[in-house]
N, C-alpha and C positions, 0 to 999 in steps of 0.2 A: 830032190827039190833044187830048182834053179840057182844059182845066186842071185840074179836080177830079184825074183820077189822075196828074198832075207834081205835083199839093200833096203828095199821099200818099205817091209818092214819095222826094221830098224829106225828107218828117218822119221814113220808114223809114229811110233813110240818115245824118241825125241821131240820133234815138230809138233805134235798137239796138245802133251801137256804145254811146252812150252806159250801154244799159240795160246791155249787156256789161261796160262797166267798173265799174258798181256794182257787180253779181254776181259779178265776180272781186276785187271789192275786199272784200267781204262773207267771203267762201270765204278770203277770205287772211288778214284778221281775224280770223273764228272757226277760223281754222286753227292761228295763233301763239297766240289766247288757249287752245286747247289742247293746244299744243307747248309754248308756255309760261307756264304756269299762275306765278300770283303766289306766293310764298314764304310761305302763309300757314301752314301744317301747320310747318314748319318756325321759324317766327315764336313759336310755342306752347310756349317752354320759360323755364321759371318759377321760379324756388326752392321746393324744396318747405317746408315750414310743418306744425308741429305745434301742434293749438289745444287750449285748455281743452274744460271741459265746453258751455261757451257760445257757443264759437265765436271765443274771444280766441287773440291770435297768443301761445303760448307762446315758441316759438322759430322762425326761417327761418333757415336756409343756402342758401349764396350760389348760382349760379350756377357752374358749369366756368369760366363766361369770368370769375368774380371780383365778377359784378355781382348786387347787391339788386334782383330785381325779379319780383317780388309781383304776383302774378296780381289785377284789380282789373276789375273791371265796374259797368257805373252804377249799380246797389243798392247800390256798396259805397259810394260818394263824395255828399257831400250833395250836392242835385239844383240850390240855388244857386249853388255850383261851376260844374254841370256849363252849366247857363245861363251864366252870366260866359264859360267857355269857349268855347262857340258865339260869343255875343256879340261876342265879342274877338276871334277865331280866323276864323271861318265861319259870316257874317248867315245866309246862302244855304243851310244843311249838308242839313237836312230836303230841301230842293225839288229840289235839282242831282243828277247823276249821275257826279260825282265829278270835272268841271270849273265850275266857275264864270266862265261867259264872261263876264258883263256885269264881273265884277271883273277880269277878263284881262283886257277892254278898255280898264278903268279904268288898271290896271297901264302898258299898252301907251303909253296918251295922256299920262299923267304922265309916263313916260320919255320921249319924244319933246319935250314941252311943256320941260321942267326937263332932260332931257341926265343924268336919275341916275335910280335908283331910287328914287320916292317912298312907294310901299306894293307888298308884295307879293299876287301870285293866289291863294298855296298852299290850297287847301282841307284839309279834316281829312284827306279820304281822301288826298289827294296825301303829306301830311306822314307817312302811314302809310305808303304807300307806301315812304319815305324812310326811316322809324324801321326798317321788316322787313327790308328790302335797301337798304342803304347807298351811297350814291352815290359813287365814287373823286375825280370832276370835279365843276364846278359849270359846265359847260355844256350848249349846247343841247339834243346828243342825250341827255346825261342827265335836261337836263326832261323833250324828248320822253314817254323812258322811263318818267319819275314819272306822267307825265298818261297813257302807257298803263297803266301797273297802277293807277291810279287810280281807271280803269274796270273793269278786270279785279275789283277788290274790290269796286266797287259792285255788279258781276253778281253775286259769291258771298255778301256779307253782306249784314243790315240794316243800318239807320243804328247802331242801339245795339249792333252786334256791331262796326263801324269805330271806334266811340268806346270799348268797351272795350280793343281794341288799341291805340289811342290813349294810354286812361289807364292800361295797363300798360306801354307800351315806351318814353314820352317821357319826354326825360333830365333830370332838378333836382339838377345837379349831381355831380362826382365818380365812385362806382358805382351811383351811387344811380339807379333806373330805375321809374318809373309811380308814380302820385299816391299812391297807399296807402304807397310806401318813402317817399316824401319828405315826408310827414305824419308817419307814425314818427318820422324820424330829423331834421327839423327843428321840428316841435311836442310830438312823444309822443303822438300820439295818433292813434286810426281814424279816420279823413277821411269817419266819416257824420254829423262836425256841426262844420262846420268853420265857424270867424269868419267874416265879411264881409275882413276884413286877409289871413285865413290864403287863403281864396278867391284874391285878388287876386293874390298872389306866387306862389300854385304856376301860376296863368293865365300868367306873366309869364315863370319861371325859363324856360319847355323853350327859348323863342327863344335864348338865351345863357346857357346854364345856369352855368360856369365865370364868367364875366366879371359875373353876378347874384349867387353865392351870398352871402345873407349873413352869414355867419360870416367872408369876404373882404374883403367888398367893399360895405358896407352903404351907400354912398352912390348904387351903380347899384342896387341892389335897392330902395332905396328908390322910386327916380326911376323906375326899370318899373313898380314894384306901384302907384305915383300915377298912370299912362299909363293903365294897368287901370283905377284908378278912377272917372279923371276921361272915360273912354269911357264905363262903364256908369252913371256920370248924365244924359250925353248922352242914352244910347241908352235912360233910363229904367228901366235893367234894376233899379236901386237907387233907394229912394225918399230922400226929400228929406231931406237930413242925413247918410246914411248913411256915403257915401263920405268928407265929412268926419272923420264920427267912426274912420271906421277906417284914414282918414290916420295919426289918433295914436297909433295902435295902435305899442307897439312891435316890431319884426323879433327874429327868434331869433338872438342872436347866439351859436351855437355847435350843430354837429351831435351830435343825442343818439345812442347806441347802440339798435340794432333789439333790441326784447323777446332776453333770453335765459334761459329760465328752464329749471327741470329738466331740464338738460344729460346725467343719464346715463340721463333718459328718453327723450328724443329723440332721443339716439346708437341706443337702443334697438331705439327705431321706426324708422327709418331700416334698420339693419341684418336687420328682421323683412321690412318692405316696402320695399327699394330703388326701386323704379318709381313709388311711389302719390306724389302730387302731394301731398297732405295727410293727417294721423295727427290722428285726436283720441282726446281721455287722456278720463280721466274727474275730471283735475286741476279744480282752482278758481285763477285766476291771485293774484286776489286773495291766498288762504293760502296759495299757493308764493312771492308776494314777503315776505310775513311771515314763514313759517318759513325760508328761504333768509336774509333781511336780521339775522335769528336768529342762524342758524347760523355767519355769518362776524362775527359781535359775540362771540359766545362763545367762538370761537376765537382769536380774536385775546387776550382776557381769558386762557383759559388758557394760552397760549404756543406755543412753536412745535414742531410737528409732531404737533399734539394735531386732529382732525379729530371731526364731528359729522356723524350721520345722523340724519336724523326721517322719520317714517310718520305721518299723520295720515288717519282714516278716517271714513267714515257706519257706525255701528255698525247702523243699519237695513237698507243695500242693501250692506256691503262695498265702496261704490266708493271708494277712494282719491283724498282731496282735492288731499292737496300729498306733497310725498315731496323729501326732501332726502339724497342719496345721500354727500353730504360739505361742509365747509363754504366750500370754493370749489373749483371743477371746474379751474381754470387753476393753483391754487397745488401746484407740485410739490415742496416743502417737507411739505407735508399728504400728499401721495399721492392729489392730487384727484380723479383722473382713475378711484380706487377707488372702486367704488358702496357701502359700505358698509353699507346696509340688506339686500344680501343676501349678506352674509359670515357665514360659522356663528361663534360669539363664546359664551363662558361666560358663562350668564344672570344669576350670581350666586342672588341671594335673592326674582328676579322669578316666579317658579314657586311661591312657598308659598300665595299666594290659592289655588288650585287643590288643594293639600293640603287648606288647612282649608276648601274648597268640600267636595271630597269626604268630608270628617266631620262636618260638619254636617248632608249628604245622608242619610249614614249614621246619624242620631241618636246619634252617640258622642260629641258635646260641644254646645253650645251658645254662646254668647256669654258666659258669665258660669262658664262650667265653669271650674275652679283645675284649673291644670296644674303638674306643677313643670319649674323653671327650674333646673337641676343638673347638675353635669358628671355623664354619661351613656355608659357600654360598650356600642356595636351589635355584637358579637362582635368586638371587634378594632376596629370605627370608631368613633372619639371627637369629636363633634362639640362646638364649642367658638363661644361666639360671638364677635363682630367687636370689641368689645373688653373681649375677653379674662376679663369677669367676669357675675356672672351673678346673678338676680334673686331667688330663691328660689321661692314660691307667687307665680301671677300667673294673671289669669284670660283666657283664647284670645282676647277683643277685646286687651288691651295686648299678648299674647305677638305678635302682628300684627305691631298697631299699631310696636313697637316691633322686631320683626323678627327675632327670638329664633332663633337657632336648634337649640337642642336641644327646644323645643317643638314645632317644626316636624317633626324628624326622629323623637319618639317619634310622632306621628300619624301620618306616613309608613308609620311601621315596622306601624303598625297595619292603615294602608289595604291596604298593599304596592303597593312600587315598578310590577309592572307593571299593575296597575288605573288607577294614574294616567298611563300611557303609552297604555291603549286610551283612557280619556277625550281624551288627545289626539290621538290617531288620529280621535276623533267630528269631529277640529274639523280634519282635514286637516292634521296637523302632526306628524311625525315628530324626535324628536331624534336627532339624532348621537351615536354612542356608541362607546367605544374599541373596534377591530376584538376582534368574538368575543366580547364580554360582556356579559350578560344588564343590564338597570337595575336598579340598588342604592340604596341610601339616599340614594347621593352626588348625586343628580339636583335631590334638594329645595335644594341649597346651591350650583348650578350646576356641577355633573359631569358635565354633557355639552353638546353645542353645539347650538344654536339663531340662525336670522337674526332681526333685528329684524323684519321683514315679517312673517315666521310668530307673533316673539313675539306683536305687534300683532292679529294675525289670533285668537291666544287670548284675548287682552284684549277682543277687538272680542266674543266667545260670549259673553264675563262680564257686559262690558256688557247686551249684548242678553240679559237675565234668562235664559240659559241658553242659547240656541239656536243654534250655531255659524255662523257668517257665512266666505264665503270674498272672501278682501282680489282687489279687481281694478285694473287701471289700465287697461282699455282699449284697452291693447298687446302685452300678453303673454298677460294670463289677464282672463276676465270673472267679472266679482260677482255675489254673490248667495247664497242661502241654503242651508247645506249640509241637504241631505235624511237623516232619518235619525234616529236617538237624540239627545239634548240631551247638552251637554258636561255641565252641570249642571243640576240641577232650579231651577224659579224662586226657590223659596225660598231654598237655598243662595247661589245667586248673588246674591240680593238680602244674605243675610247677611253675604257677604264684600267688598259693595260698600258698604254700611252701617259696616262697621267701619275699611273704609280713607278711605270720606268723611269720615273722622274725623280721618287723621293729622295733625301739625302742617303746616302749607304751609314752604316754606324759609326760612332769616333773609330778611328785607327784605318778604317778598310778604303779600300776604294771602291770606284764604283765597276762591276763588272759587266754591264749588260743585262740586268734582269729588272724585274718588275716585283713588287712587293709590298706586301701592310703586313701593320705587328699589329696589335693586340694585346690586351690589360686587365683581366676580369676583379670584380669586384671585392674590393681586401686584399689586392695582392697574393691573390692563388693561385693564377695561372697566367703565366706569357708566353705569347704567343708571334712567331713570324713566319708568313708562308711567302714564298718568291716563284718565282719562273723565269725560264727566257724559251725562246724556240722550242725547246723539245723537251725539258723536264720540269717539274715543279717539285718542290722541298719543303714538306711544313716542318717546324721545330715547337716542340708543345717544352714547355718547364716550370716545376713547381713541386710542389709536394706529392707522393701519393697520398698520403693520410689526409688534403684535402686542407693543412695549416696553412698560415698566412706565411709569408715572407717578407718581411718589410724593405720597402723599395724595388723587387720584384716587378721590373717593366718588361713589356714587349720588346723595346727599342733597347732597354739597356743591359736584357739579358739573352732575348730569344733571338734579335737580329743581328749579334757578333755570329751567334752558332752556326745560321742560318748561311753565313757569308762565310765564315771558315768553310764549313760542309762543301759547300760548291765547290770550294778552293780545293780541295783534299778528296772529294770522289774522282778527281783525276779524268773525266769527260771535260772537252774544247766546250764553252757557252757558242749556244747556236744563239745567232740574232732573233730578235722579235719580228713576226711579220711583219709586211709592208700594211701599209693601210688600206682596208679594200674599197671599191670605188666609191665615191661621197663621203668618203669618210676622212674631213679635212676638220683641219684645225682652224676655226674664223674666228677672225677680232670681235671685239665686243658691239665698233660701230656698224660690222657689218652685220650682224645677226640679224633676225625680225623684230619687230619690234616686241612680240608677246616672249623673245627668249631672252631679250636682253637683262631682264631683274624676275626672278625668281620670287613669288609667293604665295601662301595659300588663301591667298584673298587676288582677285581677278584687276590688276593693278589698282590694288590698293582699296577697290571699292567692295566692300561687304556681299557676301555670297547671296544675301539674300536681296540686294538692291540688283542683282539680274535676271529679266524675265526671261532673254531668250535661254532656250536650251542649248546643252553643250554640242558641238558636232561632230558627226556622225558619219564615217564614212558609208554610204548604200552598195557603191561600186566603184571597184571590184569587191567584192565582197573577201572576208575573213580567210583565208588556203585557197584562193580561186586559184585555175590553174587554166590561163588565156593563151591564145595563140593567136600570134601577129604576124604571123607569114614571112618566119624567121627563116625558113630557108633557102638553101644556096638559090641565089636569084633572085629571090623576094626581096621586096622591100617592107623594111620592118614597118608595120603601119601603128599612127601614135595609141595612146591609150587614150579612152577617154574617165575622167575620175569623176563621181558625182559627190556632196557630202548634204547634208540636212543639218540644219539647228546651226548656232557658234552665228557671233557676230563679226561682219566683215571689216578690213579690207581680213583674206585667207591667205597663209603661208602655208605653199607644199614643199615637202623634203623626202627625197629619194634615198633612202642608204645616209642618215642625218645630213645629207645635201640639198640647201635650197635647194629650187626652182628657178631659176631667173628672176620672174617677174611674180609682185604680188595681185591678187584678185581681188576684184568682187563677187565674181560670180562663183554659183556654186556646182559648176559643171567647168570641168580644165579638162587641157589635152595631154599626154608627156609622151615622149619618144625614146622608147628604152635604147640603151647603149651595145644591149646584147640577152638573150636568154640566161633563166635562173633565177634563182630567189632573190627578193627585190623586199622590202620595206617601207611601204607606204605613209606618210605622218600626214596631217593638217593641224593647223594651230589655227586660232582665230586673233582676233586683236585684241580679246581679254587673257589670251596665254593660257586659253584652253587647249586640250589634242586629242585626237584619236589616230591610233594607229590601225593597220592592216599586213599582213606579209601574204605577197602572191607570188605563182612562179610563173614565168613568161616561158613560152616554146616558140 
């Protein structure tokens, strides 16, 4: 026999056992790594987190097992950080596949050479390993075990998916768990701009996180985060100076508390979506720590068991910035744990804007109309004011301004109670009313219940020159613009924001640009002050949960200092109040007509029943008409012609509450609009009757 086929073989006899035992070692490998898959599905549970609008941590809850720990990926942590880290941790992390032999080796020869441990092997992925499934022992076969899941995660992730596991599940002390908690809760802050110092210590804490912390132990936390940095000058990861200068940096001595903010919003979200990892609100962090840092100053100032809720909104989109349900959610003295912004509560005297909205829509007064200030019979109901005397002739800006309520209640009686309940029906807001009875006068003086959220919600239409807005936070209900009829016409609504821009501001403040009524309900249980300027509106509710009296408890003396701090301290510029939209002027009293110039519910002065003719009645245009006058380019706008029936002459017409020039007899007029769009038609007669109409012109 040849030699050639003895080589062969011989090398078959070597070569196929051998290949055999690759191949069964291979097979038994990928057998266990899919029998036993690495705990990473499992590894994936997080506190959940409700954010601002921006994406800030409102609030986190903890963990079943007790632990802070905040889901965090390398977008979330500065990329400095995340360098120092590698740096420090794992030169190798990029190149290796989850052991780093040449550092083994290193490991191995030190221990042998020195008889200790001089530096360890761990790579990232190993230490992950470690963080997801917890090791009982610290021996062999539990390395083993580390350095096979090691591998097992390098098959299933990237590097930046091992390193976000990393930087959410390593421990800096306490419950505290991955870089984003331990940023919070030892600097205050998101860890996407973090120091060169703050860098340094959180690189240092996970090795010995207890025996590091410095709120402990400040003299090993020192001496780790100086190891840190006197490696990355070595390793040039820091230029020249650096790690000096943030040697000096000082440590945080003391763990701050993780964001807690709008607690019975995030109880909320929480109980809507149990499962969802994160809730966002359409809050602003920023003015929920201002009106919250608010809320429990002012409570504290009025005493105990007195509690505060505020609503503050975008009068443009409805979303809901900040929202303070009570003035501390822990203090059970208050009833903290009541959300207060949506408990029904006696509005008080916060409803009469919307009375004299709806009469000035009406062309039944004006700003400058004299009304009287008198004790007043509604059949039986005697409205009286707050205290107790009363003005005599006053003209409907002071009867406001000042808060009058038997002025309030004669233009009520005029409007009627339910006109003023479908206007607020336009704005999605229903009052509460005693079971089985129709609304009555007693509604303008707070006689029936309403939540601050809704009040807010009517406040926010007012603001918005008429156009009802629905209040959202992004957890319950979404914002945006109710479809539909205007709560008020622009003009009116500018008139009654015009006249409360006016009111005094409270002792001590100034006046900042906003427009505002407080409110007082009956026995001193609830105070109330809602404002606005431009762009946002504020209600402040205060008083008891349980519903007890407070004696002396005012709108003016308790709800509108808060109402004026809050503004102060949500840290937003006051946008101006709009201009006034056209017709919409302020006229003396000698210039009015003669039916706007004294306000009452008798036809000047003479008994309802000594007039035969009927009131009048616009025919044309009729009620939404929607006319075309040859408004375009080229055209000339042609007039309008108006017709009306009934109402005794001479006729006052007013456009957008703007006279007309000239008054009539007749009951056919021309008018010449000034431009396309919704318009506002009035008649009054000379008994100081009106009918309105709104059309829109093309």
């Amino acid at each position: 026999m040849s030699r050639r086929p003895r080589l062969f073989r011989a090398l078959a006899l070597i070569v196929l056992p051998s290949s055999l035992v690759v191949a069964l070692t291979v097979l038994v490998l990928t057998w266990a790594d899919r029998a036993f898959p690495p705990p990473i599905e499992q590894a994936r549970v997080f506190s959940r987190e409700v954010l601002d609008k921006d994406g800030h941590l409102l609030r986190a809850f903890a963990t079943k097992d007790g632990l802070w720990r905040l889901k965090t990926t390398v977008q979330d942590v500065d990329p400095r950080f995340v360098e120092m880290l590698i740096a420090y941790e794992d030169q190798r992390f990029r190149e290796h596949r989850g052991v780093d032999l040449l550092a083994l080796g290193r490991a191995a020869l030190q221990f042998l050479t020195n008889g200790r441990i001089v530096s360890g092997a761990s790579t990232l992925s190993m230490q992950v390993a470690r963080l997801i499934e917890p090791r009982e022992s610290r021996t062999l076969a539990a390395k083993l075990r580390q350095v096979a899941r090691a591998i097992q995660i390098e098959r299933r992730l990237s590097k930046d998916q091992i390193l976000d596991l990393y930087l959410t599940h390593a421990p800096y002390g306490g419950n505290l768990e991955g870089a984003r908690a331990a940023s919070l809760a030892w600097f205050g802050k998101e860890p996407r701009r973090l120091s060169v110092a703050e860098s340094a210590l959180l690189v240092a804490l996970p090795q010995l996180p207890e025996k590091r912390r410095p709120d402990r132990n400040v003299a090993a936390a020192e001496a780790a985060r100086q190891r840190v940095l006197t490696r990355m000058a070595v390793a040039k990861v820091l230029g020249e100076g650096e790690a000096e200068r943030a040697a000096s940096a000082p440590l945080p001595n003391r763990r701050l508390q993780l964001p807690a903010y709008a607690a019975h919003l995030a109880e909320a979200a929480l109980r809507k979506e149990p499962k969802a990892l994160r809730h966002h609100t359409t809050l602003r962090r920023d003015i929920q720590h201002g009106l919250e840092s608010v809320a429990r100053e002012g409570a504290t100032r009025l005493g105990p068991k007195v509690s505060i809720a505020m609503v503050m909104a975008d009068i443009r989109t409805g979303e809901i910035v900040g929202e303070v349900g009570s003035a501390d959610y822990f203090d059970a003295s208050r009833s903290g744990w009541i959300d207060m912004s949506r408990i029904t509560r006696s509005p008080g005297s916060t409803l009469k804007p919307f009375i004299y909205g709806l009469a000035f829509e009406e062309g039944l007064v004006a700003q400058e109309t004299i009304i009287e200030d008198r004790p007043a019979d509604f059949f039986g109901y005697r409205p009286r004011n707050f205290d107790m005397s009363y003005q005599g002739d006053v003209s409907i800006r002071q009867a406001l301004q000042l808060s009058l309520n038997v002025p309030a209640i004669r233009l009520l009686d005029a409007i009627g109670p339910a006109r003023l309940m479908v206007r607020f029906r336009r704005a999605d807001v229903r009052l509460a009313l005693p079971p089985n009875e129709a609304p009555g006068l007693a509604i303008g003086l707070g006689g029936a219940g309403i939540t601050l959220r809704d009040l807010v919600q009517l406040y926010a239409g007012l603001a918005n020159r008429g156009w009802p807005v629905r209040l959202g936070d992004g957890v319950e209900r979404k914002a945006g613009l109710i479809d539909g009829e205007p709560l008020l016409s622009n003009a009116a609504a500018w008139h009654v924001a015009d006249i409360l821009s006016g009111v005094l501001p409270p002792a001590g403040n100034r006046q900042r640009g906003i427009a505002y009524k407080t409110g007082t309900s009956y026995g001193y249980r609830d105070a109330w002050s809602i404002g606005f300027d431009g762009r946002y509106v504020l209600g402040v509710w205060v008083g008891r949960p349980d519903n007890g009296a407070v004696p002396g408890l005012t709108g003016y003396g308790a709800a509108a200092p808060i109402l004026f701090a809050a503004f102060a301290k949500a840290g937003i510029p006051v946008t101006p109040l709009p201009d006034p939209p056209a017709g919409a002027l302020r006229i003396s009293q000698a210039e009015l007509p003669v039916g706007q110039r004294r306000f009452s519910t008798t036809a000047n002065g003479l008994p309802q029943s000594s007039i035969r003719e009927a009131a009048p009645t616009i025919v044309f245009p009729p009620e939404g008409a929607r006319v075309e006058l040859g408004a375009r380019a080229g055209e000339t706008i042609m007039p309008l012609t108006l017709k009306l029936q009934g109402g005794r002459a001479p006729f006052r017409w007013l456009v957008n509450g703007r006279p007309l020039p000239e008054m009539t007899r007749r009951r056919v007029s021309q008018w010449s609009p000034d431009g396309g769009g919704y318009s506002t038609l009035t008649v009054i007669d000379s008994l100081g009757r009106a009918a309105t109409v709104r059309v829109f012109v093309d």
